[in-house]
C-alpha positions as CSV (number, residue, x, y, z in Angstrom):
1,X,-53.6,21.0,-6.0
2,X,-54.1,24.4,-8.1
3,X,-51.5,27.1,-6.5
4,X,-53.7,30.3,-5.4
5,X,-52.3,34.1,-5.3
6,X,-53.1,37.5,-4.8
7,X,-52.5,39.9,-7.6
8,X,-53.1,43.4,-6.8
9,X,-53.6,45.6,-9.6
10,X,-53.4,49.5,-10.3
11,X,-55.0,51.2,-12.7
12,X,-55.3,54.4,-14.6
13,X,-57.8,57.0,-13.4
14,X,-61.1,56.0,-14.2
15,X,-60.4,52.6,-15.9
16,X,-61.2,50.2,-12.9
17,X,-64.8,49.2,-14.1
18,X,-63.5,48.6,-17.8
19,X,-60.2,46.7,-15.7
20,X,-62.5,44.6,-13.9
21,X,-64.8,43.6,-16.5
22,X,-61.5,42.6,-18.5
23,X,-60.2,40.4,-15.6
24,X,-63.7,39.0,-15.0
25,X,-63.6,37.2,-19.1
26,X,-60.2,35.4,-17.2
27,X,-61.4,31.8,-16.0
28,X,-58.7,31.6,-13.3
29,X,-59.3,34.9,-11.8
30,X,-62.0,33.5,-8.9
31,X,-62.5,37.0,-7.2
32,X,-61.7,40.7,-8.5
33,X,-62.6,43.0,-5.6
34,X,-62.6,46.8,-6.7
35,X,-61.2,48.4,-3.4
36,X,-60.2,51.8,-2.3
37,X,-57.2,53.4,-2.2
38,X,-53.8,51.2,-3.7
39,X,-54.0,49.0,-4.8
40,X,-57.5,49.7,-6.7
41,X,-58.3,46.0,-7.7
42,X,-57.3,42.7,-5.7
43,X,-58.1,39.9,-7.7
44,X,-57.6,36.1,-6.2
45,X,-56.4,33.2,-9.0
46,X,-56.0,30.0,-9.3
47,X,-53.5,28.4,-11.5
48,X,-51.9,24.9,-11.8
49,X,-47.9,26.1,-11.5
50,X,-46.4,28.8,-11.4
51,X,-45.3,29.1,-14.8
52,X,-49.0,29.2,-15.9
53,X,-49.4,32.4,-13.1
54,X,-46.6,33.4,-15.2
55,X,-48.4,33.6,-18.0
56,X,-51.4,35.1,-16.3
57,X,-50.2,37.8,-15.0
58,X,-47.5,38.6,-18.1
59,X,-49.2,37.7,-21.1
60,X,-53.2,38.6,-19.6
61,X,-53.2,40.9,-17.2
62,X,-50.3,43.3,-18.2
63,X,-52.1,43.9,-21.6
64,X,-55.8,44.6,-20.1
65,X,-56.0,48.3,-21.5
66,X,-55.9,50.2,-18.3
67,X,-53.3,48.1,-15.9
68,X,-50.7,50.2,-14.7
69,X,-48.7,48.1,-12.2
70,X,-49.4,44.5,-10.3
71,X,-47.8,43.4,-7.5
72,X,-48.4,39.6,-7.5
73,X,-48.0,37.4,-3.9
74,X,-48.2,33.8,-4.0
75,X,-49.8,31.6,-1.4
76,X,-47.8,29.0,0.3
77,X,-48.9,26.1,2.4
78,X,-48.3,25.9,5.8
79,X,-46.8,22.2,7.3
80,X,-48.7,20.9,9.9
């Protein structure tokens, strides 16, 4: 099962179209939802480990031109 988490991404004034359209050419990004107020963009993924959300969030998102911060929760699952 594919581990899911919230990234929530702030951007420089007036960059959250270009941003969004960025995130949008990422495969594992499955939502990017362009909100008011902070943070301006929460985008849900979907990645196999968390090394590869690593990767993601390092190597992908921190170099859209634009990003100015992410704070990045991970989803756990809860026992029955």
């Amino acid at each position: 099962m594919a581990d899911r988490a919230y990234v929530l991404i702030n951007v420089l004034p007036g960059q959250t179209t270009a941003v969004a359209n960025a995130l949008a050419e990422i495969k594992e990004i499955k939502t990017i939802d362009p909100c008011w107020g902070k943070p301006d963009i929460f985008a849900l993924v979907e990645v196999p480990d968390q090394d590869a959300l690593t990767t993601l969030v390092l190597a992908r998102i921190h170099t859209i031109e634009g990003v100015a911060q992410t704070d990045t929760h991970l989803v756990y699952r809860l026992k029955k």
